[in-house]
C-alpha positions as CSV (number, residue, x, y, z in Angstrom):
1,X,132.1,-64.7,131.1
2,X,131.3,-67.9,133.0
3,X,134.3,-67.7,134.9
4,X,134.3,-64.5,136.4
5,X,130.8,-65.6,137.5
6,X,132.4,-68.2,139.6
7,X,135.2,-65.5,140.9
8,X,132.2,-63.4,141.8
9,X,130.2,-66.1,143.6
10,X,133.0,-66.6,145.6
11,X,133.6,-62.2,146.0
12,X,130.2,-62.0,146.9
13,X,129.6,-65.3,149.3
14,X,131.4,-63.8,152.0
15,X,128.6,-61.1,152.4
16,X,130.2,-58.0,153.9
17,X,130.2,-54.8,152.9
18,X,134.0,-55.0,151.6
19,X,133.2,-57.4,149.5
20,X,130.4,-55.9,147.8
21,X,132.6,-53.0,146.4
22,X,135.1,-55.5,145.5
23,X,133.4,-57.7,143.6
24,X,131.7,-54.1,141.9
25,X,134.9,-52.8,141.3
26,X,136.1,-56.5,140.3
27,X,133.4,-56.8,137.7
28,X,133.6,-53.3,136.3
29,X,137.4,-54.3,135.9
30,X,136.9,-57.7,134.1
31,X,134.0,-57.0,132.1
32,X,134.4,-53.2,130.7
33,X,138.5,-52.0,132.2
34,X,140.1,-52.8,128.9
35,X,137.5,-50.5,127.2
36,X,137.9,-47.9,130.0
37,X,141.7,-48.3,129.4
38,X,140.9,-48.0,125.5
39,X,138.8,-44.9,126.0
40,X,141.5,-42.9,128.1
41,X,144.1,-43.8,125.0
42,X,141.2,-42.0,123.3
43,X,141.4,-39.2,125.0
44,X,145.5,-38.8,125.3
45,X,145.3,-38.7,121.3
46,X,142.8,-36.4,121.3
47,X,144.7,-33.8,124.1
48,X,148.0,-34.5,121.5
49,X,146.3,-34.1,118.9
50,X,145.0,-30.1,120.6
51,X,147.9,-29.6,122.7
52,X,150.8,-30.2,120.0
53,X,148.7,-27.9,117.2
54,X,147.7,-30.5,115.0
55,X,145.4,-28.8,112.1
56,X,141.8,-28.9,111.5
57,X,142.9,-31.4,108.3
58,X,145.0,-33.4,110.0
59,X,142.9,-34.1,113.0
60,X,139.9,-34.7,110.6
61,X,142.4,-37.1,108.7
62,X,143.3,-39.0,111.9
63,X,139.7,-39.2,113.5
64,X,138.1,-40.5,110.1
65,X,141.2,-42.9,109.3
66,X,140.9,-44.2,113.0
67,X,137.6,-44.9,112.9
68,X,137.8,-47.3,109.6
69,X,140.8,-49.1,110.9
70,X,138.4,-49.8,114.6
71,X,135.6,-50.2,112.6
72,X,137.4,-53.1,110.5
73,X,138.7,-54.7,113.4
74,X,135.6,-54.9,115.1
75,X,133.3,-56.5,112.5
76,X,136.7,-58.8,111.7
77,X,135.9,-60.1,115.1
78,X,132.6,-60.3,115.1
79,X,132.9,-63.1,112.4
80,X,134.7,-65.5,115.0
81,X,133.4,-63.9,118.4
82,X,130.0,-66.3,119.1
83,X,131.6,-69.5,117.4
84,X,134.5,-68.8,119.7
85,X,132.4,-68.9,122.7
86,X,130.9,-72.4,122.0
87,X,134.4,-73.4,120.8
88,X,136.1,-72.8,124.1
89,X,133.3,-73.9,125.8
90,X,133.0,-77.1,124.9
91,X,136.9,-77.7,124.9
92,X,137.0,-76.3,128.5
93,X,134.3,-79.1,128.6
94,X,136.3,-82.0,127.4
95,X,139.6,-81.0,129.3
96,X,141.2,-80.2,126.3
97,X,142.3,-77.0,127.3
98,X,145.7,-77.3,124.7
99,X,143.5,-76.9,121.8
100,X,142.6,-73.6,123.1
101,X,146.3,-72.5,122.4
102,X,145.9,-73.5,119.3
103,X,143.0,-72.6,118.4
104,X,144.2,-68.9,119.7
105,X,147.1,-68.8,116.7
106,X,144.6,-70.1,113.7
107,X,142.0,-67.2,115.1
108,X,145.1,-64.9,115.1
109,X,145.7,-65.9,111.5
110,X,142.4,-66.1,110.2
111,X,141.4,-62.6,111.8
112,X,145.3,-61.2,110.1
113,X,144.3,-62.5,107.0
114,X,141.0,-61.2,107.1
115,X,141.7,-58.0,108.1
116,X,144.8,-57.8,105.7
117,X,143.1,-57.8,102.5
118,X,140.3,-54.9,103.7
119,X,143.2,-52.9,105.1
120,X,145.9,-53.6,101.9
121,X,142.5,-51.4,99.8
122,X,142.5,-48.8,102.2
123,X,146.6,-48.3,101.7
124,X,145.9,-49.1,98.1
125,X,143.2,-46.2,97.8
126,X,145.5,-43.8,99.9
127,X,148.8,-44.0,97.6
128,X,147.1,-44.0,94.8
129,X,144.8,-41.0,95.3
130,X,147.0,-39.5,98.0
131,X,150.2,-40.2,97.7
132,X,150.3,-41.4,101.1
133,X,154.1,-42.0,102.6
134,X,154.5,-45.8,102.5
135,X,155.7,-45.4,106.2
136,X,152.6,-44.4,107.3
137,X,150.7,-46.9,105.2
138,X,152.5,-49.8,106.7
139,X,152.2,-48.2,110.3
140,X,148.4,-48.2,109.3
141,X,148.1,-51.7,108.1
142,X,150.1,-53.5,111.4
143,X,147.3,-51.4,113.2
144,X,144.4,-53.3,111.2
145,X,145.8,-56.1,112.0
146,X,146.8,-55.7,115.8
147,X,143.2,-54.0,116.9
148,X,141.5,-57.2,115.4
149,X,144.3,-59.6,117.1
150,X,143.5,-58.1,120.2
151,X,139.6,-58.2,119.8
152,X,139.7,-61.7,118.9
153,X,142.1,-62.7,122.0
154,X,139.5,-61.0,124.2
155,X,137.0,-63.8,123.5
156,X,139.4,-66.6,124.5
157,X,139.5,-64.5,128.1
158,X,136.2,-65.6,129.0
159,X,138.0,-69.1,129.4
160,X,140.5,-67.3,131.7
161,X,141.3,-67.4,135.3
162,X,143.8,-64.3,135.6
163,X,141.2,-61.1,134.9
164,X,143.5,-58.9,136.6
165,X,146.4,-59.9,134.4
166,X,144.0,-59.0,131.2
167,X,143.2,-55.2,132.2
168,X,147.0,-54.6,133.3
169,X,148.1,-55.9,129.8
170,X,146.1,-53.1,128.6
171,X,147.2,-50.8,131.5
172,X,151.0,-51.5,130.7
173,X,150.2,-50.5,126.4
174,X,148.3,-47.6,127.0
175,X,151.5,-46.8,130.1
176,X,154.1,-47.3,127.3
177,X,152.2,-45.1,124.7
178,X,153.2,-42.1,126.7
179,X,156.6,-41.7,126.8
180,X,157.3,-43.6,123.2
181,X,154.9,-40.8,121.9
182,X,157.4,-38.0,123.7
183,X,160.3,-40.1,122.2
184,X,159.1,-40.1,118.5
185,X,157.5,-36.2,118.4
186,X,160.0,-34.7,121.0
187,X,163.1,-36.7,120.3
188,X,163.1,-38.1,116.5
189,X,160.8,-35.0,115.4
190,X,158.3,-37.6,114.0
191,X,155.8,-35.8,112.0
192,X,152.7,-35.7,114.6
193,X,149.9,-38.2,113.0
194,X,152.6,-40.6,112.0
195,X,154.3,-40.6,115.8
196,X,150.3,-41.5,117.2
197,X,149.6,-44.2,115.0
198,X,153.4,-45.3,115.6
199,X,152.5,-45.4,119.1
200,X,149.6,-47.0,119.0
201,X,151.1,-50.1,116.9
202,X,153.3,-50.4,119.7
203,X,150.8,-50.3,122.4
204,X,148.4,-52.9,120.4
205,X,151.6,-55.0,119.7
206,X,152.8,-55.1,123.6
207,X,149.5,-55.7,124.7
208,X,148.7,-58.7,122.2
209,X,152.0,-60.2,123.4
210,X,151.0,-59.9,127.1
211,X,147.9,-61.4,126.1
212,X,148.9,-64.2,124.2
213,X,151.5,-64.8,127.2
214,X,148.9,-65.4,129.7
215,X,146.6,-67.4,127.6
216,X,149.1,-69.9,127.0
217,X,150.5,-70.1,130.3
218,X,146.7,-70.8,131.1
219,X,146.0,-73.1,128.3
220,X,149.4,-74.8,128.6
221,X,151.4,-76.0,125.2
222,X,149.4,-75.5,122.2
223,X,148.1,-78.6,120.7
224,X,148.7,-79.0,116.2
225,X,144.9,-78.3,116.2
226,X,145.4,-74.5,115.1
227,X,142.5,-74.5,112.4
228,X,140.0,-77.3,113.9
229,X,137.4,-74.1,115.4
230,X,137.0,-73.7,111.6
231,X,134.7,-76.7,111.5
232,X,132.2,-75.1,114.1
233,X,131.4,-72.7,111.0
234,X,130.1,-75.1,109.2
235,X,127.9,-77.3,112.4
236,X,127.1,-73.9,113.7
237,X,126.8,-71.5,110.9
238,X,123.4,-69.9,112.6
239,X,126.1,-68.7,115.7
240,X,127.9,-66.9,113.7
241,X,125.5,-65.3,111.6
242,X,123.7,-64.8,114.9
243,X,126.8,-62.5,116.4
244,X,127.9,-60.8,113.1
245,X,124.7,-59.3,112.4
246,X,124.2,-58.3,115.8
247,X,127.5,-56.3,115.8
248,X,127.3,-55.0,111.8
249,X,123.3,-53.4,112.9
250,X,125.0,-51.9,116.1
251,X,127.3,-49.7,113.3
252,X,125.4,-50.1,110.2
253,X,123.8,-46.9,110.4
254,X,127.0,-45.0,110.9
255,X,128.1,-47.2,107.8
256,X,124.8,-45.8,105.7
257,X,125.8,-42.2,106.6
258,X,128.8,-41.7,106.3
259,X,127.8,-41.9,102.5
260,X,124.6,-40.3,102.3
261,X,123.9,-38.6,105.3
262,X,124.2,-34.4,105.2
263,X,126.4,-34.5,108.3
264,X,129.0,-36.6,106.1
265,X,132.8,-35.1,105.6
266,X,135.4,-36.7,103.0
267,X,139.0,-36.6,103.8
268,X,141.6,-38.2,102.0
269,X,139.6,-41.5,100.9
270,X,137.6,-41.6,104.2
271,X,133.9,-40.7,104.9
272,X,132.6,-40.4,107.9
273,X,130.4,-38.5,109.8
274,X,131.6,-36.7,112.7
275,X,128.5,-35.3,114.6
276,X,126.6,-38.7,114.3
277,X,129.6,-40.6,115.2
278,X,130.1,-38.5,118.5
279,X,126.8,-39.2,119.7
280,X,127.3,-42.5,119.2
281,X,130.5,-42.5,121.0
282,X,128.8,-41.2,123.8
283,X,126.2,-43.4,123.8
284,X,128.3,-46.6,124.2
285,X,129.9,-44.8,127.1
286,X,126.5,-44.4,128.9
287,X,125.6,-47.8,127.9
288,X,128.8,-49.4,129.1
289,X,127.2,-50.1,132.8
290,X,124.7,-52.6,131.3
291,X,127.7,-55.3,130.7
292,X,129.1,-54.7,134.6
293,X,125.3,-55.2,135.3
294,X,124.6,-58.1,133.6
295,X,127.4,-59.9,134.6
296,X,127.6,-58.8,138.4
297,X,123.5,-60.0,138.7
298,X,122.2,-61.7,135.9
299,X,124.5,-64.2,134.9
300,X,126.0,-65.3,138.1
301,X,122.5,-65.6,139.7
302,X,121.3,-67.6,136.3
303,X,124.4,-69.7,136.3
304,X,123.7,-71.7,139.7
305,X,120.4,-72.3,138.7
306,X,121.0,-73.3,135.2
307,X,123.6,-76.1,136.6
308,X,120.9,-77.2,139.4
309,X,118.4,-77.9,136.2
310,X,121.1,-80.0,134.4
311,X,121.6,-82.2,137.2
312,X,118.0,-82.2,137.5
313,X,117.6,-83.2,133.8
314,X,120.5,-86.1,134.2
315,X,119.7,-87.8,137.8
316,X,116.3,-85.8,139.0
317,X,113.0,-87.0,139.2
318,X,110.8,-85.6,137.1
319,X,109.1,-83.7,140.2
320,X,113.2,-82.0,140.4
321,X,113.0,-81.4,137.1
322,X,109.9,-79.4,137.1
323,X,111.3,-77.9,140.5
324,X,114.2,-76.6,139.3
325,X,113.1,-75.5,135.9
326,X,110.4,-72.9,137.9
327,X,113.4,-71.5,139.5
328,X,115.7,-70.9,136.7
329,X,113.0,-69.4,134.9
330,X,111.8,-67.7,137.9
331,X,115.3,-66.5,138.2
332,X,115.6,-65.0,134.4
333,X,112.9,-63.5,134.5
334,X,113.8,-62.2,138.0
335,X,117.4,-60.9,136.5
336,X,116.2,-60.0,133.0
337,X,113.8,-57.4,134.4
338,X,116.5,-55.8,136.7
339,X,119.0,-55.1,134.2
340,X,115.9,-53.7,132.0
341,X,114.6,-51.5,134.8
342,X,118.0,-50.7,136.4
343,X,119.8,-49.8,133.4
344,X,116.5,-47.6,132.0
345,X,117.3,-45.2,134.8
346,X,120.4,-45.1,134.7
347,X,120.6,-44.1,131.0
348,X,117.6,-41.7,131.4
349,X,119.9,-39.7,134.7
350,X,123.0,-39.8,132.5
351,X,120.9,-38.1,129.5
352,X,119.7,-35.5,131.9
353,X,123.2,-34.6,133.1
354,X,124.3,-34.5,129.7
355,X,121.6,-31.8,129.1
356,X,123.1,-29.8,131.9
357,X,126.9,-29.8,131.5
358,X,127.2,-30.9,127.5
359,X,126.5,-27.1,126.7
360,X,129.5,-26.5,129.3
361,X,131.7,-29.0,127.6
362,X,131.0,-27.7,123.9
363,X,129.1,-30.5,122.7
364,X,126.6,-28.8,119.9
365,X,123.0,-28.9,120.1
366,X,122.5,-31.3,117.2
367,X,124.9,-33.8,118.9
368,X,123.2,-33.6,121.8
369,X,120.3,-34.2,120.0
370,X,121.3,-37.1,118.6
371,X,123.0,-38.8,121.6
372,X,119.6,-38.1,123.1
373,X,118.1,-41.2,121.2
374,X,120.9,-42.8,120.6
375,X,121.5,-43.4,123.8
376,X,117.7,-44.9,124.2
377,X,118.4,-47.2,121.4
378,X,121.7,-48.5,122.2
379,X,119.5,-49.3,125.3
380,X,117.1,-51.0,123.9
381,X,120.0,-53.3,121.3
382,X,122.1,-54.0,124.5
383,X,118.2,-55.2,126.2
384,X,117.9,-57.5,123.4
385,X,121.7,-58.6,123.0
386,X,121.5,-59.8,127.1
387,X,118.1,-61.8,126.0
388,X,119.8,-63.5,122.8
389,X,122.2,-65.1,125.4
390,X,119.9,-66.9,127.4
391,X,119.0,-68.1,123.7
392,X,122.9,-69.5,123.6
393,X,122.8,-71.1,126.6
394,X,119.8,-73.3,126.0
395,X,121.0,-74.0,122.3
396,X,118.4,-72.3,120.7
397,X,120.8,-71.3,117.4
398,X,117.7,-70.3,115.0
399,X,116.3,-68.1,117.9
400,X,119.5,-66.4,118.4
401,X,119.4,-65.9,114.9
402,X,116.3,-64.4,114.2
403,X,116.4,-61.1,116.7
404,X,120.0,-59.9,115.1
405,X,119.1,-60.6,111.5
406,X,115.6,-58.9,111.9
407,X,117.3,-55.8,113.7
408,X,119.9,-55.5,111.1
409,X,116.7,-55.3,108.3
410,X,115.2,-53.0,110.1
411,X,117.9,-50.6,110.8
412,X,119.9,-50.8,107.6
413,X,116.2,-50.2,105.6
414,X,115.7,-47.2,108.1
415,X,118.9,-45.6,107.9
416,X,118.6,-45.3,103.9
417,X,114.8,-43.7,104.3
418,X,116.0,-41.4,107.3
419,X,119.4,-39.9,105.6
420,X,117.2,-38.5,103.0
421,X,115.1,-36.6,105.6
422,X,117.3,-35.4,107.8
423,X,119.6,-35.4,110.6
424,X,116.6,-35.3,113.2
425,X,115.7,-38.9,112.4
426,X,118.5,-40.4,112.1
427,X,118.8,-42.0,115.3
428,X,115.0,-43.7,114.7
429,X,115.9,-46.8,112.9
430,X,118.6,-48.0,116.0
431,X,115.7,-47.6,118.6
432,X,112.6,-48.7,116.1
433,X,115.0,-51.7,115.3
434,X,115.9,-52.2,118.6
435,X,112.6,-52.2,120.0
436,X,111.3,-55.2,117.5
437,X,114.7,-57.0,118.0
438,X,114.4,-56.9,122.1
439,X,110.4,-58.0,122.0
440,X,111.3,-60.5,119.3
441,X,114.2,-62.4,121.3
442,X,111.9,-62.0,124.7
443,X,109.0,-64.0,123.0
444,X,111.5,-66.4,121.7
445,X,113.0,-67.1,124.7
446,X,109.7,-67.5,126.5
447,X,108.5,-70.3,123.5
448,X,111.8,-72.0,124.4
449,X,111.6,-72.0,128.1
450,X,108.2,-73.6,127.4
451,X,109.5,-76.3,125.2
452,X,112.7,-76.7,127.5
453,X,112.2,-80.1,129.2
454,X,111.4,-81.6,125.5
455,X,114.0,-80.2,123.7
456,X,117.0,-80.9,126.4
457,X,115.5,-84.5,127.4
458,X,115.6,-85.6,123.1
459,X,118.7,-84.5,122.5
């Protein structure tokens, strides 16, 4: 997101009032409007789904088979995601910005390929036991596919100047979902979970093609590199580990009960569990202001300080050095606490609301329950997520590694003890793993920021 730090030094620089809510707004836009965009999709299937009488089974059947093709698509990613990130960065380093391009179509490939083989069991699972139409299968497959194509291309828009282009890619699918929805249920009397998920292959596809369209018209003609970021697996296999664990313990316990919790449902070949995976839902959502946060204050006020000590390091004296190493870690430290503090009340005012109006809304008890300390520990996963980055940028790979992988143990070993006693504590292991993860990466990054000048000047 280093670039839309620089759009917002330049938002915010002009100091006036205006310019404030711009660069807010600006932020909220570039950082989280594609998931606010994905989140009102949510929502028009879910009116369709009520307002054109879709059964308790059918809805059940779309809701659980949605949530496996998301939830492949997003650990697909999650594989490439942090490798990525130092990929780009160091070719936007090196002016080799072509490589980008073609680095976007072997990600593309990789992540089809990937997500090909998980989603060609699902289809297999469905016809066999099922008897699943092979329409819908294949509608269901392309969809695997696109939602990790478009997860994967979201990583190479951190290297991006046109933001606003990004979130009106997104605008345009979820704009062109509508009235091709109308078209296939109204018009071609398309059975109703076959016309959404036809829909939604549509929107993904559009939207992957605006993508793709901007990226290469900011990257310029792709280079023949297409599979060369596949050799920063193997010099940087700790990043990778680092943001795959990281994302497979933020789902993990969903994972664990969908099989074995007492809140689980099987439909068709799926298993999910839909009260746990609500509160989780709306969780995220109340969590979602950390990322506008973090990169409206923390980041853009650690960026200019982190380049001041790099030109320290490379032409300072060592009386610069020390000078401007005081204020970047004056500065992180500064920033780090804010977003903690800031983002504690926020999440603790948007939990109480929920206790008023969730009744009103026909949430149950138990999912408001559960969102309850979910929402705390998705706090506390995000707190140590923000930390693990300063860990990035000072190439501290084995102390990025250790927070996510110890968070995953702990989670994963607490989900299995808690589904056997119940759904009361079945939100513990995300905030007890949490917790350890978010103290662990703060102590690491404090024994690196000690070590800095040594490590940086030897290498």
């Amino acid at each position: 997101m280093a670039g839309i730090g620089f759009e917002l030094r330049k938002i915010f620089g002009r100091r006036t009032l205006a310019s404030q809510v711009w660069g807010s707004i600006y932020a909220t836009m570039t950082t989280i409007g594609p998931s606010i965009i994905f989140i009102l999709l949510l929502f028009a299937v879910r009116f369709a789904l009520s307002h054109f009488g879709a059964g308790e089974l059918q809805s059940m059947f779309f809701i659980s088979s949605f949530t496996y093709v998301f939830m492949t698509a997003i650990l697909a990613a999650a594989l490439f995601n942090t490798i990525l990130s130092r990929y780009i960065s160091d070719k936007v380093f090196e002016k080799k910005e072509e490589d980008l391009g073609a680095a976007l179509f072997g990600t593309m490939t990789m992540g089809s390929i990937i997500t090909g083989i998980v989603m060609l069991v699902f289809c297999i699972l469905m016809y066999v036991r099922d008897e699943v139409p092979l329409e819908f299968l294949l509608v269901y497959y392309l969809l695997g596919i696109l939602a990790t194509n478009a997860y994967n291309i979201i990583t190479f828009i951190s290297a991006l100047k046109q933001y606003k282009e990004i979130t009106l890619s997104y605008f345009v699918g979820l704009l062109i979902s509508v009235p091709c929805f109308l078209l296939f249920y109204k018009v071609f009397e398309m059975q109703l979970i076959m016309a959404i998920y036809t829909v939604l292959v549509i929107a993904f596809l559009l939207t992957n093609v605006f993508l793709v369209y901007w990226c290469i018209k900011a990257f310029g003609k792709p280079s023949d590199k297409y599979f060369e970021f596949l050799s920063y697996f193997r010099r940087f296999p700790k990043l990778m580990i680092s943001g795959f664990t990281y994302m497979l313990g933020f789902y993990i316990t969903n994972i664990i009960y969908w099989v074995l919790s007492d809140l689980s449902i099987k439909v068709s070949i799926f298993r999910t569990a839909p009260n746990y995976d609500l509160a989780m839902f709306l969780a995220i959502l109340v969590n979602l202001s950390a990322l506008v946060i973090f990169v409206v204050k923390t980041e853009s006020a650690f960026y200019e300080k982190y380049i001041s000590y790099l030109s320290a390091l490379n032409r300072g004296t060592y009386e610069l050095i020390v000078k401007e190493k005081e204020r970047m870690e004056n500065t992180i430290k500064l920033q780090l606490f804010f977003i903690y503090e800031v983002q504690l009340i926020i999440v603790i005012v948007l939990v109480c609301l929920a206790n008023v109006f969730f009744p009103y809304l026909g949430v149950s008890l138990q999912v408001l329950n559960i969102f309850m300390l979910l929402a705390m520990g998705l706090y506390c996963v995000l707190c140590m997520y923000f930390t693990v980055i300063f860990l990035y940028y000072f190439e501290d790979h084995m102390g990025a590694c250790i927070p996510p992988c110890v968070f995953l143990g702990i989670v994963t070993l607490g989900a299995f003890i808690c589904a056997g006693i119940g759904d009361p504590f079945y939100p513990v292991p995300l905030i007890v793993g949490g917790i350890i993860g978010w103290i662990l990466s703060f102590i690491l990054l404090r024994k690196r920021l000690n070590n800095l000048n040594a490590y940086l000047l030897s290498r």
